[in-house]
N, C-alpha and C positions, 0 to 999 in steps of 0.2 A: 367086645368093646363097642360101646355105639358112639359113633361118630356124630351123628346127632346131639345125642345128650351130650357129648363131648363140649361141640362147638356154641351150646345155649349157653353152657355152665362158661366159657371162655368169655363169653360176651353178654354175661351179667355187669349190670353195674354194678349191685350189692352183691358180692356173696356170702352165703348160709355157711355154718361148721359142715352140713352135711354135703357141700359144693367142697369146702376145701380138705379134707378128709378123702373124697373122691380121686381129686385131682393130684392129691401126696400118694395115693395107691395106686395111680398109674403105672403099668410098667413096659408097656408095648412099645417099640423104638418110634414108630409114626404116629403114636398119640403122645410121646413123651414131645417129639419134636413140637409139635404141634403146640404145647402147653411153652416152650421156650420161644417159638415164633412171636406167640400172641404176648409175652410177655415183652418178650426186645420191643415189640412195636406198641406197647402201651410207653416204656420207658422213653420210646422216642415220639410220642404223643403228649407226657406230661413234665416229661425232663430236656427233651433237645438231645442233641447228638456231641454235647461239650461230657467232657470224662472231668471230672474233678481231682486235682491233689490235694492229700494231707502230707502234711511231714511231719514225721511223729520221731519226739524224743520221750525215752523212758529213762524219767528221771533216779528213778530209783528201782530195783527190782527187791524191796524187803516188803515182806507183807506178816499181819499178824494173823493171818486168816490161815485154815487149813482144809481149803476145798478138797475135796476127793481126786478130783480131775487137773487140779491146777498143776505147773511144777513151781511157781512162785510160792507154792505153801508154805508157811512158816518152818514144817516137820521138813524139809528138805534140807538138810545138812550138806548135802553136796553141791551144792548150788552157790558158787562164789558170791557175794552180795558185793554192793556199790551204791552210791549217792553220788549224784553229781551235786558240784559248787555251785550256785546261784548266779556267779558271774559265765563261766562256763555254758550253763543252759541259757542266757542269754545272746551269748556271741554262738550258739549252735542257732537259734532262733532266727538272728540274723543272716546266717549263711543260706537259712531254710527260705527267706524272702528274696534272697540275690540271688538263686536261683529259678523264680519266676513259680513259685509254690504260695499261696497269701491265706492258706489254711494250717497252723500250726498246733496239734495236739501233744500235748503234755500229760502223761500215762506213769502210773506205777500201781506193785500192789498197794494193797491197804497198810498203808507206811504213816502210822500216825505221830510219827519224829517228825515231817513234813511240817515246818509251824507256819500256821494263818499267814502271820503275818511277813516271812520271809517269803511263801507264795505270793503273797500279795503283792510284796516288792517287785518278784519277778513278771508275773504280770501286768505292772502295770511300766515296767521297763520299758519290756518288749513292743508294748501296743502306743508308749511313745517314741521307737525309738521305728518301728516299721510298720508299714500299713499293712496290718494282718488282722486275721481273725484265729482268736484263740481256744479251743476244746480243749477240759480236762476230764479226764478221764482216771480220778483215783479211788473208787470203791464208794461205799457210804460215810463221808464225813457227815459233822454236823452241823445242823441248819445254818449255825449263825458262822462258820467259814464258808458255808455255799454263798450267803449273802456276802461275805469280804472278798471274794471273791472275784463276786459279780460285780460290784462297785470299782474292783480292781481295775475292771475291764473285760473280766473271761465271755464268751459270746455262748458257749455250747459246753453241755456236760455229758458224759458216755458212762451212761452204767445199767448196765446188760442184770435183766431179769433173766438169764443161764435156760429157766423153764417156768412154766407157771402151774406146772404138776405142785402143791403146796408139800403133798407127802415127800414126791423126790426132791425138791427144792432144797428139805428141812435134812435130806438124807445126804444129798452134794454136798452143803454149805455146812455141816457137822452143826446140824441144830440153828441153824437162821431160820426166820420167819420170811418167807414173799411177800407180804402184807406190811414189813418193814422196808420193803424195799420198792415197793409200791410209794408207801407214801411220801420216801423221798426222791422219787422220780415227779411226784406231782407237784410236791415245793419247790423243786426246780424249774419246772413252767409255771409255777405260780409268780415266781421271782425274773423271770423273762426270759431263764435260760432255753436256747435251743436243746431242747432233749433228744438222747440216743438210747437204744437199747436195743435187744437181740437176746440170741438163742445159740444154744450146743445142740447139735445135730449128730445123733448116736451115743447121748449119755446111756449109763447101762440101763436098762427097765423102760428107758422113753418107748413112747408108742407113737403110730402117725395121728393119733387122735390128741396126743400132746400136743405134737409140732402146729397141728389147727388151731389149737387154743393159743399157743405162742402168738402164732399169726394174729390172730383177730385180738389178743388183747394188743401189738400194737398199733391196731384199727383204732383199739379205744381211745390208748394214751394217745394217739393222734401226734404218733412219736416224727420228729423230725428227718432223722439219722435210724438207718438200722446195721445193726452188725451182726453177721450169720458165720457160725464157724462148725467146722468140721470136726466130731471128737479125735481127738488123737492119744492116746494113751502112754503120757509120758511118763519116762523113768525116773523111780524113785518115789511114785506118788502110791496110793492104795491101788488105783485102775491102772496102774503099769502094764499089766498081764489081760485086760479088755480086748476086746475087737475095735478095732479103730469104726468111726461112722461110717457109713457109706455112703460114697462120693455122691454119687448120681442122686442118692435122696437130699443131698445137700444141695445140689444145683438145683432138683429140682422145688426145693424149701426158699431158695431167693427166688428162682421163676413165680411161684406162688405168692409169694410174698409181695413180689412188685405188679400184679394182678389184682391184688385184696388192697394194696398201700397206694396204689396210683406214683402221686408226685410226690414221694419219701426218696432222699438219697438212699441209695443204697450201696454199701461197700462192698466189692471186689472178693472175690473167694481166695484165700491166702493159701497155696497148695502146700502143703510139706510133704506129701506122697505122692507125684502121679502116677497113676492107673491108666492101664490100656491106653498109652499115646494120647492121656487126655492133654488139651492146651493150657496154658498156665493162664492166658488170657477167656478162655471162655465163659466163666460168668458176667463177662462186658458183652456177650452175644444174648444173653439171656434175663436181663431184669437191672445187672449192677452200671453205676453210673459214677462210682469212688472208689479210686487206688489212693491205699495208704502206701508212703514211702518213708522206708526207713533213715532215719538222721541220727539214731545214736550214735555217738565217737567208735570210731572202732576198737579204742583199748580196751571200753570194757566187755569181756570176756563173757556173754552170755547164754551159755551153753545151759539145751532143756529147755530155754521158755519160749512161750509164743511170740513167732517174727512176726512185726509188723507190715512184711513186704518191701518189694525190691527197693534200692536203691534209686535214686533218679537219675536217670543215663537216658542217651540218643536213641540206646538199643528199646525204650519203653515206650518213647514217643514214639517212633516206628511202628511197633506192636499195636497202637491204640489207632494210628493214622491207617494202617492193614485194613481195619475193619470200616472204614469208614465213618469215624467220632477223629474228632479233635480233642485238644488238650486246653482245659478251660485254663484262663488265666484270672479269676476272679474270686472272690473268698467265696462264695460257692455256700451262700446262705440258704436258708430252708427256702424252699421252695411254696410253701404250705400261707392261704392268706390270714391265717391265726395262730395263735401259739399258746393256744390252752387246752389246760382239760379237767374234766369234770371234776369234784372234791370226792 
């Protein structure tokens, strides 16, 4: 390993596919460090040392969709379903502001019972009834609910390009196009939403030469928000019996990513396995600057699907003051002096 070319490739301003390809193949424990060093200290160069909350309610877990990977898939029979009330997600909304959280994301699968205009109601409840900011985050609807939406009030929208491999894309999503999914990430900044997106780390067949292309296309979209998650092989789906991803290339896929992204928030790694005594806070040492916290009710019963992350307890603010970052109290807007991207 040359430490040299190590430390040139760290402290590029632009990096090339064949720079971040490099740096995802690393695997020596002192160049590994080295690439999470330069990352925390880029994040606290374009981000500050404030940790950001979301408080995420999932309003629904039905989805019509049947990703390979998800457990929300449609085919998942065993999978209790729910809808929250519209009065209900409001007064959780509220609870989420009185606790000194003023980033509120509203999440489900692709649940298209979900109507326009009874989101619309709730959003525009919410954002008069407490000074927040709103992300939703429910798959690909259609343009003219993104626009009701946004007039609603909603500030940010989160929907995750999974990979920009087009063949595996089309193989995860049982025949979805990337190219559909693209374009309504870009109508979404076309229409002023702050945009989110991300990647799965350890889908089957991915390569480090995906996870590159991951990265730098959201160089392009010139995405606000990124969300990076760890495959996990849930039961009940087709990939139930998979190798879950591996961790270390996950961390080190946000390390990279907030290298290549600069001043992009970036969210918290959500552990559901630790490995070797890893920390449950460590990707706040290496590139992430956003814990999502969990606000669903706890009656409903959500066994199989992805946790949004902890609860908001004393025990977290502790954890995040450890490291030396505070706890932002601020809606924790992009950070980015524009909000476009190319057609």
């Amino acid at each position: 390993m040359s430490q040299a070319k190590l430390q040139n490739i760290l402290f590029k301003e632009d990096l090339n596919r064949e720079d971040v390809i490099y740096l995802l193949e690393i695997d020596d424990q002192r160049s590994v460090e080295k690439i999470f060093q330069r990352a925390d200290q880029v994040r606290k160069d374009c981000c500050g040392e404030e940790v950001h909350l979301r408080g995420v309610i999932e309003i629904s877990n039905y989805c019509q969709q049947n990703c390979l990977y998800c457990a929300l898939r449609e085919e998942n029979f065993s999978l209790p379903r729910y809808r929250m009330e519209p009065d209900e997600i409001i007064e959780t909304a509220k609870k989420i502001a009185r606790s000194g959280i003023y980033t509120i994301v509203l999440q489900s699968g692709e649940d298209s019972t979900i109507d326009v205009d009874i989101l619309s109601y709730i959003i525009y409840s919410i954002k008069n009834s407490v000074d927040v900011a709103i992300t939703l985050s429910f798959g690909e609807r259609g343009f003219d609910e993104y626009r009701a939406w946004k007039i609603a009030g909603a500030d940010r929208y989160l929907l995750k390009h999974e990979t920009c491999n087009e063949k595996l894309y089309s193989i995860y999503r049982d025949k979805k196009f990337l190219i559909d999914r693209i374009q309504h990430l870009k109508y979404l900044k076309r229409l002023g939403y702050q945009i989110g997106s991300g990647n799965i780390i350890g889908l089957p067949l991915q390569t480090t030469k995906d996870i590159a292309d991951d990265i730098l296309l959201l160089r392009e979209m010139a995405a606000d928000i990124v969300d990076i998650n760890q495959f996990i092989p849930y039961p009940f789906t087709p990939y139930q019996n998979q190798k879950p991803g591996n961790y270390l290339l996950t961390l080190k896929s946000l390390a990279v990513s907030r290298i290549v992204l600069k001043n992009t928030h970036i969210h918290n790694l959500n552990i559901i396995k630790k490995e070797e005594n890893i920390k449950q806070n460590e990707s706040l040492s290496c590139g992430a600057n956003v814990i999502l916290t969990d606000f669903t009710p706890s009656k409903y019963n959500r066994n199989n699907q992805l946790k949004p992350g902890p609860v908001f307890s004393k025990s977290l603010k502790t954890s995040v003051e450890s490291l030396g970052r505070n706890i932002s109290f601020s809606k924790g807007d992009t950070l980015k002096s524009f909000s476009s991207i190319s057609s």
